[in-house]
C-alpha positions as CSV (number, residue, x, y, z in Angstrom):
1,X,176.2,180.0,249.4
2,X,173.8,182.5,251.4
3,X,172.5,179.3,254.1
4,X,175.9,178.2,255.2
5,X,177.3,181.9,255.5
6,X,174.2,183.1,257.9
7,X,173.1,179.9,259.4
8,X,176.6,178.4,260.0
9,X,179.2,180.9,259.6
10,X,177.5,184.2,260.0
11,X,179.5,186.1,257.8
12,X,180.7,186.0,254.2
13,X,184.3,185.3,254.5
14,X,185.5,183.0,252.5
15,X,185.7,179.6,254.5
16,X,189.0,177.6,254.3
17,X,188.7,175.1,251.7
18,X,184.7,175.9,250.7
19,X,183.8,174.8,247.2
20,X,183.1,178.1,245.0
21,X,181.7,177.0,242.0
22,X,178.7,179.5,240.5
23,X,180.5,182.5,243.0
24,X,184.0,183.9,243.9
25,X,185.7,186.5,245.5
26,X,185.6,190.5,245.6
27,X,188.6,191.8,244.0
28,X,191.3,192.5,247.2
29,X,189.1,191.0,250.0
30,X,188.2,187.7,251.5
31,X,184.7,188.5,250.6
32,X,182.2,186.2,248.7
33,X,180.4,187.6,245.3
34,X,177.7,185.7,244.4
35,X,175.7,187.4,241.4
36,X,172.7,185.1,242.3
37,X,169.8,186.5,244.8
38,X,168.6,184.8,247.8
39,X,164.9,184.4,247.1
40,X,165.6,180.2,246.7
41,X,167.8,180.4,249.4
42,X,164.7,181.3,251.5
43,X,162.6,178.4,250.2
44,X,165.4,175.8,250.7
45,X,165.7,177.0,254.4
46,X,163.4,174.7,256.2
47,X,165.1,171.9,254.4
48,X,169.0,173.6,255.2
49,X,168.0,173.3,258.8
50,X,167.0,169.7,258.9
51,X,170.4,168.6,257.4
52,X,171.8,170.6,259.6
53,X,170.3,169.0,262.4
54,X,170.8,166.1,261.2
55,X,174.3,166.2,260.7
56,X,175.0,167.9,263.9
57,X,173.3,165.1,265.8
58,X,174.9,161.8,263.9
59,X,178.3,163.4,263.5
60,X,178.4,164.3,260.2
61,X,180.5,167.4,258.1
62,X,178.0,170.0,259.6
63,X,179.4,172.8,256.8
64,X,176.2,173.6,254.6
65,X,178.2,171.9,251.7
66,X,178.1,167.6,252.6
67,X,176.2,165.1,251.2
68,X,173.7,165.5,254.0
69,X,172.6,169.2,252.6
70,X,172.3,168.1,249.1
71,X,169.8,165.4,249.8
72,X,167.7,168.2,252.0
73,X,168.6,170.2,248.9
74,X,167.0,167.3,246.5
75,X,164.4,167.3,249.0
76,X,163.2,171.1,248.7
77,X,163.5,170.4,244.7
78,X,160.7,167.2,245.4
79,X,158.5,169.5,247.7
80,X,158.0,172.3,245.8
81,X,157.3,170.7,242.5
82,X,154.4,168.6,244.6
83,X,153.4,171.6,245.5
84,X,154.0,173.3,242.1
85,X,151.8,170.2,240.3
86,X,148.8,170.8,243.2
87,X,148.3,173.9,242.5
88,X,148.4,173.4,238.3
89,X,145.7,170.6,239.4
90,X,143.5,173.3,241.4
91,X,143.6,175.5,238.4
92,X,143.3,173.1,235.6
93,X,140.7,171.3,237.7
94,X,138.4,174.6,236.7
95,X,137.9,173.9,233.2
96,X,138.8,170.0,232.4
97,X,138.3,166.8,234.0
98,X,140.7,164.5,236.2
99,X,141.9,162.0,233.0
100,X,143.3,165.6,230.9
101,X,144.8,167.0,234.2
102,X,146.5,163.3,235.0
103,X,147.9,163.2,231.4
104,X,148.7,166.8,231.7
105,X,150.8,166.5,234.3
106,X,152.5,163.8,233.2
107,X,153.2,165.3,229.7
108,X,154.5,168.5,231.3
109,X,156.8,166.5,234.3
110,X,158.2,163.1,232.2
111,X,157.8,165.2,228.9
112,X,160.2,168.1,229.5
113,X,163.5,169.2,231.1
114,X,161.4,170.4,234.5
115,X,162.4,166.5,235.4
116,X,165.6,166.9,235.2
117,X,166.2,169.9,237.2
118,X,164.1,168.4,240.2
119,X,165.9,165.0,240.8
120,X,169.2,166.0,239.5
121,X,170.2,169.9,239.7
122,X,167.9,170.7,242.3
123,X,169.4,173.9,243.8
124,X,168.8,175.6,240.3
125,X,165.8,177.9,240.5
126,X,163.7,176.8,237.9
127,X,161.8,174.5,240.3
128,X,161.1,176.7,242.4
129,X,160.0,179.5,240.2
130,X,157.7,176.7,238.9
131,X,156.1,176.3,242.1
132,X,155.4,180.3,242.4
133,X,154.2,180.3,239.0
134,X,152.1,177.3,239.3
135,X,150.6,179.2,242.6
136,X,150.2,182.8,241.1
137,X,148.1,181.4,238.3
138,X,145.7,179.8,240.7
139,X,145.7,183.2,242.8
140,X,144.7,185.2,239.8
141,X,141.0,184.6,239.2
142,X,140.0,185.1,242.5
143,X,142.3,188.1,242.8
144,X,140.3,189.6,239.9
145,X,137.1,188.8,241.2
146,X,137.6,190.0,244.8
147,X,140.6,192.0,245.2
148,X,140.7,192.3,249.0
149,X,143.8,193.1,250.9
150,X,144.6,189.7,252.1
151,X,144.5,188.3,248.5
152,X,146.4,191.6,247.5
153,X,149.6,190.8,250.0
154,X,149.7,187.2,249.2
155,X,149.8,187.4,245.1
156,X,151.7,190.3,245.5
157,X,154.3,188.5,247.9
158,X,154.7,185.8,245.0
159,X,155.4,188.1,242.4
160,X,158.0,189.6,244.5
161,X,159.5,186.6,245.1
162,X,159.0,185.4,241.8
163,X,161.2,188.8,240.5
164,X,163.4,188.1,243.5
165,X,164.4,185.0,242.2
166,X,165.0,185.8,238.5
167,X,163.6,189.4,237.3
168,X,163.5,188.9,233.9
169,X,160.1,186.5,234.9
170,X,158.6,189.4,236.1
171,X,156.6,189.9,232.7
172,X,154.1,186.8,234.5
173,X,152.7,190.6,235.7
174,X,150.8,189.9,232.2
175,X,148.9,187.5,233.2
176,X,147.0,189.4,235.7
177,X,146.5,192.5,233.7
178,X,145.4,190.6,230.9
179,X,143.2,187.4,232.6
180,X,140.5,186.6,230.5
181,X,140.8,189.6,228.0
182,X,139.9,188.8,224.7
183,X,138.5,192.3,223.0
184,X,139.2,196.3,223.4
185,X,136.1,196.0,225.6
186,X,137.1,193.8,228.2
187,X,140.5,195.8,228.1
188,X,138.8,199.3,228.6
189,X,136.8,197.6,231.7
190,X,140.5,196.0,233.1
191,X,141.8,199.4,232.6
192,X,139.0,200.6,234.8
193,X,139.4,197.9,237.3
194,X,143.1,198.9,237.7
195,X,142.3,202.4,238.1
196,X,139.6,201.5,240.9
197,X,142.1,199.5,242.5
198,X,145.6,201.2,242.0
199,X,146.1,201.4,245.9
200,X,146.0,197.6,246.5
201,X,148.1,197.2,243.2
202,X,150.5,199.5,244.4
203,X,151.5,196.4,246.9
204,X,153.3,195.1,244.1
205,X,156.6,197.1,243.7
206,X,156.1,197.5,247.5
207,X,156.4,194.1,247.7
208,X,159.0,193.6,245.6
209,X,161.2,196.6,247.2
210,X,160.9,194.5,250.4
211,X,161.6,191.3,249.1
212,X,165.0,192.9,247.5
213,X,166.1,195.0,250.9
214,X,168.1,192.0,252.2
215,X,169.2,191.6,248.7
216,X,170.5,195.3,248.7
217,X,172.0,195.2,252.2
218,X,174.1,192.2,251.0
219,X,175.3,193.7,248.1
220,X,176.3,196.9,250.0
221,X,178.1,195.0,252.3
222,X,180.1,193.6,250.2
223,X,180.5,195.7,247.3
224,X,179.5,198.8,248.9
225,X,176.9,200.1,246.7
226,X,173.2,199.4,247.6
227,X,172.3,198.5,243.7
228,X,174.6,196.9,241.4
229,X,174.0,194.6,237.7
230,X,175.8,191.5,239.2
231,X,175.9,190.0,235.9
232,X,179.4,191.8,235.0
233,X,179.7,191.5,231.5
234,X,176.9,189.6,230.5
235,X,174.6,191.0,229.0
236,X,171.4,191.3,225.9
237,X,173.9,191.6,223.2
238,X,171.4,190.0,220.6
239,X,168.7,192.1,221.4
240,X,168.4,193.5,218.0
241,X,169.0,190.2,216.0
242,X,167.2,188.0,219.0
243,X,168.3,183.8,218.2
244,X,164.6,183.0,218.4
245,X,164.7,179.9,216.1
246,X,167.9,178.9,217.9
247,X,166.1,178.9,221.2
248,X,163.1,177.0,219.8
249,X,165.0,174.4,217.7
250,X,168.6,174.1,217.5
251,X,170.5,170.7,218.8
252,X,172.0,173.1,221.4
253,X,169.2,173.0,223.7
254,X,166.2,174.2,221.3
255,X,163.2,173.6,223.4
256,X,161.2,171.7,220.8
257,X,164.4,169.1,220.3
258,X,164.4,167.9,224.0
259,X,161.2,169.0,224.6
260,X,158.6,167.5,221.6
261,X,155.7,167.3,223.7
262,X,155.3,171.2,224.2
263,X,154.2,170.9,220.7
264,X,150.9,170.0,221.8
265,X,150.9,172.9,224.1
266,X,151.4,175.4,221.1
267,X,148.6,173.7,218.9
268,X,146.1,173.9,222.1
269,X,147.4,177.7,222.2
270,X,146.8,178.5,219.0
271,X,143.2,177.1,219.0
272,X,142.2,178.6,222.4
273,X,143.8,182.4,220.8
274,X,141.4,181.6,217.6
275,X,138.3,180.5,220.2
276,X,139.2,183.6,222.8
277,X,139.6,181.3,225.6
278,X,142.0,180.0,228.6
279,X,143.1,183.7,228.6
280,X,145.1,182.3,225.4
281,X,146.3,186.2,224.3
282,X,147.9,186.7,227.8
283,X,149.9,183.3,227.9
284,X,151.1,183.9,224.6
285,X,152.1,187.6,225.5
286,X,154.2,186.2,228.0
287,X,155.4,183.4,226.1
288,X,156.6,185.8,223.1
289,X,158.5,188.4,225.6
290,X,160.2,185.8,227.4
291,X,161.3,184.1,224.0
292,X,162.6,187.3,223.2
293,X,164.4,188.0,226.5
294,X,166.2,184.1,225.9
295,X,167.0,184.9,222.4
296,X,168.6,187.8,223.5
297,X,170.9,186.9,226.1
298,X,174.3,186.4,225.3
299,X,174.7,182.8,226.4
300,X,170.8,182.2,224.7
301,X,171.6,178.5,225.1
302,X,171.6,178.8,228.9
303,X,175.0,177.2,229.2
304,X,175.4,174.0,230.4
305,X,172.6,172.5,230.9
306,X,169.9,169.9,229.5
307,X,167.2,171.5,227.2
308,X,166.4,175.1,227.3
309,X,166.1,175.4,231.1
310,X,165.0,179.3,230.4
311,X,161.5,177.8,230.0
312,X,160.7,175.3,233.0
313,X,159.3,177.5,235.3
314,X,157.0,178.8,231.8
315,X,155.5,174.9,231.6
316,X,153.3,176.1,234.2
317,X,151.2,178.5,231.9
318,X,152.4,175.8,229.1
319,X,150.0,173.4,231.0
320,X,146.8,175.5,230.7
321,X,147.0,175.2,226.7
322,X,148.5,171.8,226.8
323,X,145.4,170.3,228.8
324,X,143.1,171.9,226.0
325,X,145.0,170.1,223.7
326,X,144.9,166.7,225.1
327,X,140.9,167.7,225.9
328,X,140.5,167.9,221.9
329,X,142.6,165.0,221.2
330,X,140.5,162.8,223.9
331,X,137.5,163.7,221.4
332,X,138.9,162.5,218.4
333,X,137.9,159.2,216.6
334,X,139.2,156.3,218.4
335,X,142.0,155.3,216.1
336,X,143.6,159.1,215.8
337,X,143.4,159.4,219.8
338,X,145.4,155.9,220.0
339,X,148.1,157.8,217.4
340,X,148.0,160.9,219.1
341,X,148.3,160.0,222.5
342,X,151.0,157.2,221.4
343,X,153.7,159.7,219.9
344,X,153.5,161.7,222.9
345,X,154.0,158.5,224.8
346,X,157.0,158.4,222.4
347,X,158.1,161.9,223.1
348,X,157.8,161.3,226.9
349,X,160.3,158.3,226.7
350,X,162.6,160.4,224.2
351,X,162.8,162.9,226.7
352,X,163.4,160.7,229.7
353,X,165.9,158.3,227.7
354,X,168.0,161.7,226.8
355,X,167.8,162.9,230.4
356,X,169.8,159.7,231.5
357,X,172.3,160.1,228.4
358,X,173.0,163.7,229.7
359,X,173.2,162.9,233.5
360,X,175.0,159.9,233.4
């Protein structure tokens, strides 16, 4: 909705005939509501203006909404998980060899719903969030090593844009508080390294103010109040009796039933929390909010959609523990590792053989 109505357009009137599926109309105006942000809308953008150069130049429905925009759309989807996947290799490529990072990124691509919503709904944001998750994980360890200013602005930019995009991910803050943390110790000394840099982490909600302004100005144009909940009555009504084994294994898009292969992402989790390593107690700190957070949402199912979606953008931390458990598995005794590795074989095909069922 935002490209066509700024790049095209240039206003949010309603357009004769648009398609307003996922947005609609302010009460008493020709005004569009969209309860979405922008911050995909940005990362599409370089994509939005080839189509639309394309289409202008061969004649083609030149209105944001053709077939032309949805392949640059499918397009964006493609690019950012390639550069999603690059930067889980960089980071995985610290700790364990080319064959577990191959099979890891297979698993975590073929094995799970994160295929789906790149080469079929690719304008949802889960690809994209993937991507700045995938890149604020590799940013991490050198932030806490070295926290200059330039390393400060750009991991801060991503977690704005990552709470941009959806702000319930903002808890992936845990990560960097928590990197590598495995005793009151080494949380006394982070403490003291946050205290000793509290100016350059200040950057963060700075950041994130500035990434929300055009956000803000939208929303006040239209609605005339500068900050709004634009999920109108939806809301966290389960928050006290949170559907957590529903989000985790029922038929209706249980992560563990469309997604089987995460399994071994939860087994090399639990190992690397009992061995204190992989920065095992922040991943699962994040894992168990955001768990919470899905099980709590009205619509914990996610609506439509194939698997749990809620967790795509998660399979990027998922990946870390996942490539220490293929690592173990690749040890084992010939005859296990043959097993092993040929049920999650099975579970990739399972997963792809249910993604055509559900798109077609």
């Amino acid at each position: 909705m935002y490209l066509p109505h700024v790049i095209i357009d240039h206003s949010f009137n309603l357009s004769p005939g648009e398609p307003t599926w996922g947005y609609g109309l302010v009460p008493g105006s020709n005004l569009i509501f969209d309860k979405y942000t922008y911050g995909v809308s940005v990362l599409v953008l370089p994509f939005f203006l080839v189509s639309h150069v394309v289409a202008r130049i061969f004649g083609l429905n030149a209105d944001g909404f053709s077939t032309v925009y949805d392949i640059g759309v499918m397009m964006a989807a493609a690019f950012y998980l390639t550069l999603g996947m690059f930067f889980i290799i960089k980071a995985l490529s610290k700790t364990f060899g080319p064959v577990v990072v191959i099979i890891t990124l297979i698993a975590i691509y073929a094995g799970t719903n994160l295929y789906y919503y790149t080469i079929h709904d690719s304008s949802y944001s889960h690809v994209y969030s993937f991507f700045l998750f995938s890149l604020f994980i590799y940013l991490v360890p050198s932030f806490i090593r070295d926290p200059s200013w330039k390393r400060t602005l750009m991991i801060a930019l991503v977690f704005g844009w990552i709470f941009l995009i959806r702000p319930a991910n903002g808890f992936v803050v845990f990560y960097l508080l928590f990197y590598d943390i495995y005793t009151k110790q080494e949380l006394w000394m982070r403490w003291q390294w946050i205290k000793m840099h509290f100016w350059r982490l200040c950057m963060f909600p700075l950041i994130c103010f500035a990434c929300f302004m055009p956000q803000l100005c939208y929303w006040h144009y239209v609605l005339h109040s500068w900050i709004i909940y634009s999920y109108t009555n939806e809301s966290f009504i389960y928050w006290n009796k949170p559907k957590i084994f529903h989000v985790l294994f029922s038929v209706q898009n249980g992560l563990f039933i469309y997604a089987p292969i995460a399994i071994v992402s939860v087994i090399g989790l639990m190992i690397a929390l009992f061995k204190r390593i992989l920065s095992a107690p922040a991943i699962l700190t994040i894992l168990a909010i955001s768990t919470y957070i899905f099980a709590s949402w009205w619509c914990w199912w996610f609506g439509g959609a194939y698997g749990h979606r809620g967790f795509i953008e998660y399979f990027a931390f998922l990946s870390i523990p996942a490539a220490y458990g293929f690592s173990l598995i690749l040890k084992k005794k010939f005859w296990l590792k043959f097993i092993i590795l040929a049920l999650c074989t099975v579970c990739i095909i399972y997963n792809l053989l249910l993604t055509y069922v559900y798109a077609y």
